[in-house]
N, C-alpha and C positions, 0 to 999 in steps of 0.2 A: 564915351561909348566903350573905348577897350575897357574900362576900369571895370563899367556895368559888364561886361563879357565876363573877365579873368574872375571876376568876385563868384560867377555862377559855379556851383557844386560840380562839377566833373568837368570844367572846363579844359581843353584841349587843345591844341596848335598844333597843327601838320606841316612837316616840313617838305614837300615834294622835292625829292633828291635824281639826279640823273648822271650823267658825262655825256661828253664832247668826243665822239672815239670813231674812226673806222669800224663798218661793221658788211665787210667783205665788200663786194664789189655792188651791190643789188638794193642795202638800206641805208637808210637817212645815217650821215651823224651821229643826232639828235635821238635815236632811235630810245635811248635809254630813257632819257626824260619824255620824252614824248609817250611814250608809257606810262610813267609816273602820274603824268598830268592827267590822262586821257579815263585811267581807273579810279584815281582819288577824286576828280569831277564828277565821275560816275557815280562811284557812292555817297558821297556829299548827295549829289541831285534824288540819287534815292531815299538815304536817310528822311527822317523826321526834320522839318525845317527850324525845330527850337531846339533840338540838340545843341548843346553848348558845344561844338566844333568849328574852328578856325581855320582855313588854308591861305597858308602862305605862300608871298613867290618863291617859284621853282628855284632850285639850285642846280644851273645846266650844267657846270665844270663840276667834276669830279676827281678821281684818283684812278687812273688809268695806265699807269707806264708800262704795264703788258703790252701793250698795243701801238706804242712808241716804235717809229721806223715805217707805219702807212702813212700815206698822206690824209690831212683832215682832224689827226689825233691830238686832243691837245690837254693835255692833263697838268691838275695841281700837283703839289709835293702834300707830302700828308702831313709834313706841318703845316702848311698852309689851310688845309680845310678843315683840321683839327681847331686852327685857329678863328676861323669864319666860323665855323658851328659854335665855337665858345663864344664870341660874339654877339650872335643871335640869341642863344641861350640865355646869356646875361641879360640881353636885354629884354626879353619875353620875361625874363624872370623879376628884373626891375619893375615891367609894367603889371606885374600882378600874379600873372601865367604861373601855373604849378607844372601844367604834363605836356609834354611837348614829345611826340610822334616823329620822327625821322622817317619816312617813307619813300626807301630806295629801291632803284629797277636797275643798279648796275651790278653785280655779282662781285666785279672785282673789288668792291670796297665793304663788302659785308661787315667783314673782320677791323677793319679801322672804323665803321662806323661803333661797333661794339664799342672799341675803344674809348671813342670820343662820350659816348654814353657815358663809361663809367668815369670817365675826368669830368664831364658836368656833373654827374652825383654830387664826384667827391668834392668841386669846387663851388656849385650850387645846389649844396642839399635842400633846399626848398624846393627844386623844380626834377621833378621825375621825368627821366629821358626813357623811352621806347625805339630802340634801331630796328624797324622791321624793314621786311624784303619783301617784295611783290610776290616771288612767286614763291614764297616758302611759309606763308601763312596760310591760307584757304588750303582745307586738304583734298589731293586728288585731282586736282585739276591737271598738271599734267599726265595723269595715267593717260591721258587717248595718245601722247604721243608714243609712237611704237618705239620696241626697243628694236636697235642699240641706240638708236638717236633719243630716246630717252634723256639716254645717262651719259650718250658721248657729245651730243649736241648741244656744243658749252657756249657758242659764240655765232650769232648769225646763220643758226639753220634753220630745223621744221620751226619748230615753237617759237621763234621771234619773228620769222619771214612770217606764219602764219597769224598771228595777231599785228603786223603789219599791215596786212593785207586788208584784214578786216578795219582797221582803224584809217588808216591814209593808201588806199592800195595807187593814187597815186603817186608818189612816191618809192616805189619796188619795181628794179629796173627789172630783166631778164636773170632769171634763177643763174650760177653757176653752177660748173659740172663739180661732184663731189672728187677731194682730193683724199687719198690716201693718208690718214694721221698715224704718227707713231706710235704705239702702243706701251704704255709701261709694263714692265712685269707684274706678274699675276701678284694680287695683291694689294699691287702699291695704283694711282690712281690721277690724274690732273687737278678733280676737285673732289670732294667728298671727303670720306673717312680717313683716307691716308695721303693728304692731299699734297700737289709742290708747287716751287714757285716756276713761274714758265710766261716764256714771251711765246707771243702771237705769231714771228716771226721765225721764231725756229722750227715752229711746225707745220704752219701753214704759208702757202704761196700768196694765197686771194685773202688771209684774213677771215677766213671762215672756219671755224672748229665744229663741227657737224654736216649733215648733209642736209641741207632745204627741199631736196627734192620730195614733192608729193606735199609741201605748205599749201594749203587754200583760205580762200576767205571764209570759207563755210567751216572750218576748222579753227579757225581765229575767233568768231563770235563765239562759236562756245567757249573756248580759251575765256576770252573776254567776257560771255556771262559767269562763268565762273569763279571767277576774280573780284568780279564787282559783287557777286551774291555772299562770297567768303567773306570777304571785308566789310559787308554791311553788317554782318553779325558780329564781326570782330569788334569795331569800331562799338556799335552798341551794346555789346559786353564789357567794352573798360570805362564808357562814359556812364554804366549805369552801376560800376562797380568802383572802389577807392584804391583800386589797384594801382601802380607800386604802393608798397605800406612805409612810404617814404619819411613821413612827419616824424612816426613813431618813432624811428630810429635814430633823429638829430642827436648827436651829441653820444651815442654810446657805440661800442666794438661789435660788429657782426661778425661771427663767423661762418666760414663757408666752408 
């Protein structure tokens, strides 16, 4: 059965990726993966059902040690999940698999999954790795959150309490009150274009980097249709395209 999969023309594996973190005093855990799950289910159920697309189980632990020092936090070492990805990969790639999808909903490991990306290239150039990010593919979707929480709401405010909400609003205790974050100098930034490295704990009391207040459920399903409507198009852009141009380049020098 896998063989008949991997042999099909744009065949594909997703990797649902998450962490195990504190996420202030109000959401799951789990909050990260559960995300992960809850969108890529979603566009799978949407997609075409012959789409050569695979989903694999989740990967709940992640690369978290920002968040080290709440209770609940429990993160790999990034060689370790560098390690676990190689793993998989190898063996997605023994069984046939060419393009394998990494599909993360944790921010803090953006940048290590890149990495792991380009170590499977480099060590399994037959299988083409993609590291995307939940919210950094579908464009726009965060524009309805208002600014500053926008761009300051890094960790358990509007935009995650709010698709929480919409997704398990079980689970979302009593908002907290917002705390005062420190601001860098003009310029320079937490995360974006001039970004540092920084614990959870030295800026915040509760573990929350943004302010939640004003998350609703009604603000969450849009969030969430617009993730799952982004990503059906994504996902059906690279399955019906041969993108990475992977094969071509076995065996010669790219530059960049």
């Amino acid at each position: 059965m896998l063989e008949r999969w991997a042999g099909l023309p744009g065949a594909t594996a997703v990797l649902p990726i998450g962490a195990v973190e504190q996420h202030g005093p109000h959401l799951p855990l789990g909050t990260d993966y559960l995300f992960a799950e809850a969108v890529l289910d979603r566009v799978l159920k949407r997609l075409p059902p012959e789409l050569p697309l695979a989903r694999l189980p989740v990967l709940s632990y992640g690369f978290s040690p920002e968040h080290l020092g709440f209770p609940g936090t429990v993160t790999l070492s990034a060689e370790t999940l560098l390690a676990q990805l190689e793993a998989v990969g190898a063996a997605l790639s023994e069984a046939g698999v060419r393009r394998l999808v990494l599909f993360n909903a944790h921010g803090g490991q953006i940048a290590l999954l890149q990495v792991a990306a380009r170590q499977l290239q480099q060590r399994l150039p037959a299988l083409a790795v993609l590291p995307w990010f939940l919210w950094s593919g579908p464009p726009g979707v965060i524009d309805q959150i208002p600014e500053p929480e926008r761009s300051q709401g890094l960790h358990a405010g509007r935009l995650e309490t709010s698709l929480m909400l919409a997704l398990h609003p079980e689970l979302v205790g009593p908002l907290p009150s917002p705390e005062p974050l420190p601001q860098p100098p003009a310029g320079l930034s937490l995360e974006g274009t001039v970004p540092s490295a920084w614990r959870t704990r030295t800026i915040s009391q509760n573990g929350v980097v943004g302010d939640p207040a004003g998350a609703t459920a009604e603000e969450g399903e849009a969030l969430l249709e617009g993730l799952v409507k982004g990503w059906c198009e994504l996902f059906q852009t690279l399955v019906d395209s041969n993108w990475p141009h992977h094969s071509a380049c076995i065996g010669t020098v790219q530059r960049q």
